[in-house]
C-alpha positions in Angstrom: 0.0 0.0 0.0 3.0 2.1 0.3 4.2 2.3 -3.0 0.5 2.4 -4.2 0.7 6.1 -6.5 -1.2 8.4 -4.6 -1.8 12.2 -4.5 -3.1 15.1 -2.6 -4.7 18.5 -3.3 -3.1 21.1 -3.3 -5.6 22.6 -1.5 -6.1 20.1 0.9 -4.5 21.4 4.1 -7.2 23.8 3.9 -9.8 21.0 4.3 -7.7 19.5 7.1 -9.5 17.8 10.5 -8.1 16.9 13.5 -5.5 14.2 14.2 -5.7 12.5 17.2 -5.1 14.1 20.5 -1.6 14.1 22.7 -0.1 16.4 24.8 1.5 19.8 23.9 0.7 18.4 20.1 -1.0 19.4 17.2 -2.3 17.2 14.9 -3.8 17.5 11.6 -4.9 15.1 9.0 -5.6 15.3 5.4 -6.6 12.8 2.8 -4.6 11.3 -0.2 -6.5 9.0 -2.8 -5.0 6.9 -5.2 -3.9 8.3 -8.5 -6.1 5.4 -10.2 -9.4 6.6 -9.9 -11.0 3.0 -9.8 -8.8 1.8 -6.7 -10.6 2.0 -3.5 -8.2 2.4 -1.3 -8.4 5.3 1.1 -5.7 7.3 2.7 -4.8 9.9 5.3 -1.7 11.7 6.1 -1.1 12.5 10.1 0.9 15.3 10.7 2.2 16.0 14.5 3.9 18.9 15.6 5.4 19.6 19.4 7.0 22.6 19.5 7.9 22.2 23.4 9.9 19.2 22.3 11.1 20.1 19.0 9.6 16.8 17.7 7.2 16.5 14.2 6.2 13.2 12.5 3.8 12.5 9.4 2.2 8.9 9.6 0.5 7.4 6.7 -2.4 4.8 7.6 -4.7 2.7 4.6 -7.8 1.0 4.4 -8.9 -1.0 2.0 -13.0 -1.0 1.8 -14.8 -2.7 4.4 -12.0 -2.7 6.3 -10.3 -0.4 9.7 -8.0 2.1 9.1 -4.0 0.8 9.6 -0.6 2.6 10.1 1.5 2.1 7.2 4.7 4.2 8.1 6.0 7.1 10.2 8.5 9.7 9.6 9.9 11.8 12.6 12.2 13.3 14.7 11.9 13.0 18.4 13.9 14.0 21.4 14.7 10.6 22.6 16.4 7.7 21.8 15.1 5.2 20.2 15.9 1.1 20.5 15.2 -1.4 18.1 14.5 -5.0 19.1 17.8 -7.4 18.8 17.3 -9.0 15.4 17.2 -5.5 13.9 19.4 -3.0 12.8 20.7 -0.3 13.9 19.8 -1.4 17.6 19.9 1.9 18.9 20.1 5.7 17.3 20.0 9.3 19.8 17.7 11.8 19.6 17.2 13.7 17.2 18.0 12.0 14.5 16.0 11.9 11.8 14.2 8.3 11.0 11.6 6.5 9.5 9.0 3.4 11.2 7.3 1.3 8.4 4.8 -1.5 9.7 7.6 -4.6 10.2 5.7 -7.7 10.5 8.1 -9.7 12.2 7.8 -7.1 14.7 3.6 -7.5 15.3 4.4 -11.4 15.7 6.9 -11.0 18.7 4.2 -8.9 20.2 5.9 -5.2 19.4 3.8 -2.5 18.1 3.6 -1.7 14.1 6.2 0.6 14.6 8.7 -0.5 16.7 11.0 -0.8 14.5 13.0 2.2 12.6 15.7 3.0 10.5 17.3 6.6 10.3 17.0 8.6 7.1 20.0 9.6 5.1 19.7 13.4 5.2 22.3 15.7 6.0 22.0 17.9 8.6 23.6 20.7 10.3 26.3 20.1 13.0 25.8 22.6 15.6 22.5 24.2 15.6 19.1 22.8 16.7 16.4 23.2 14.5 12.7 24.2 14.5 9.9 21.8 14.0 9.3 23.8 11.1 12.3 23.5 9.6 12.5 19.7 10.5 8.8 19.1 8.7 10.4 21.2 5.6 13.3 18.2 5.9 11.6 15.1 6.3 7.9 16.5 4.6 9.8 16.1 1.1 11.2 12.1 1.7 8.2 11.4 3.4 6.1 12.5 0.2 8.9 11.0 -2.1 9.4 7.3 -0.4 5.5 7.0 0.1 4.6 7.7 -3.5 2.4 10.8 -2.4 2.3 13.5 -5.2 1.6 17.2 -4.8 -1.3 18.4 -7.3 -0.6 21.7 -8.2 2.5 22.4 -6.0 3.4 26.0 -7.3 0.0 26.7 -5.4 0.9 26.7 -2.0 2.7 24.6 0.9 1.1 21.6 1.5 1.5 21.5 5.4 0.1 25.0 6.2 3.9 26.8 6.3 
């Protein structure tokens, strides 16, 4: 379902509803169909921001019809550490550090969450300053977009994620 072709609005952060609720967070979601008009599929984008811990993530969850919604794959950065179960790699990364979480079955048979497992994303990144959750969602908003086959209708329009 990942690598399904999908798209967005351009317009549709203007049509955004809420996310679900956390502390100190703000959520929004949006909608992303399919780019064939005859798949059924259904879509929606999660985007997080927490500016009092300088973390943002963007989550992608699918449903086919008749079905519940399911969390496909999460892109974030987050002020803690983050540990991976034994049998994958790396088995630890620091905060900060920008990474990705896509649904590892493996993981969902030895009783882990979806998305315990995460690799960090190859981006480079600048060695002494700490940046905003805006500037991290302008860095990991592109790959996310890019590595889950989400296009941008009309992008010249205006940014997608309300910035």
């Amino acid at each position: 379902m990942i690598a399904l072709p999908k798209y967005v609005e351009h317009d549709e952060w203007e049509k955004r509803f809420a996310g679900r609720v956390g502390n100190d967070e703000d959520r929004n979601r949006i909608r992303a169909r399919p780019t064939n008009e005859k798949d059924l599929t259904e879509f929606i984008i999660e985007v997080c921001r927490c500016v009092a811990r300088c973390e943002a993530s963007f989550t992608l969850t699918g449903k086919l019809l008749g079905y519940t919604e399911h969390p496909l794959c999460r892109y974030d950065i987050q002020c803690s550490r983050h540990k991976n179960p034994k049998w994958f790699s790396p088995s630890m990364f620091g905060p900060f550090v920008p990474h990705k979480h896509v649904y590892n079955e493996r993981g969902v048979r030895d009783d882990y969450a979806w998305d315990k497992c995460a690799e960090p994303l190859q981006m480079s990144l600048p060695k002494r300053r700490r940046l905003t959750v805006t500037q991290w969602v302008d860095r990991i908003g592109p790959i996310f977009l890019k590595e889950a086959n989400i296009e941008i209708r009309d992008p010249g329009a205006m940014p997608l994620f309300g910035h």
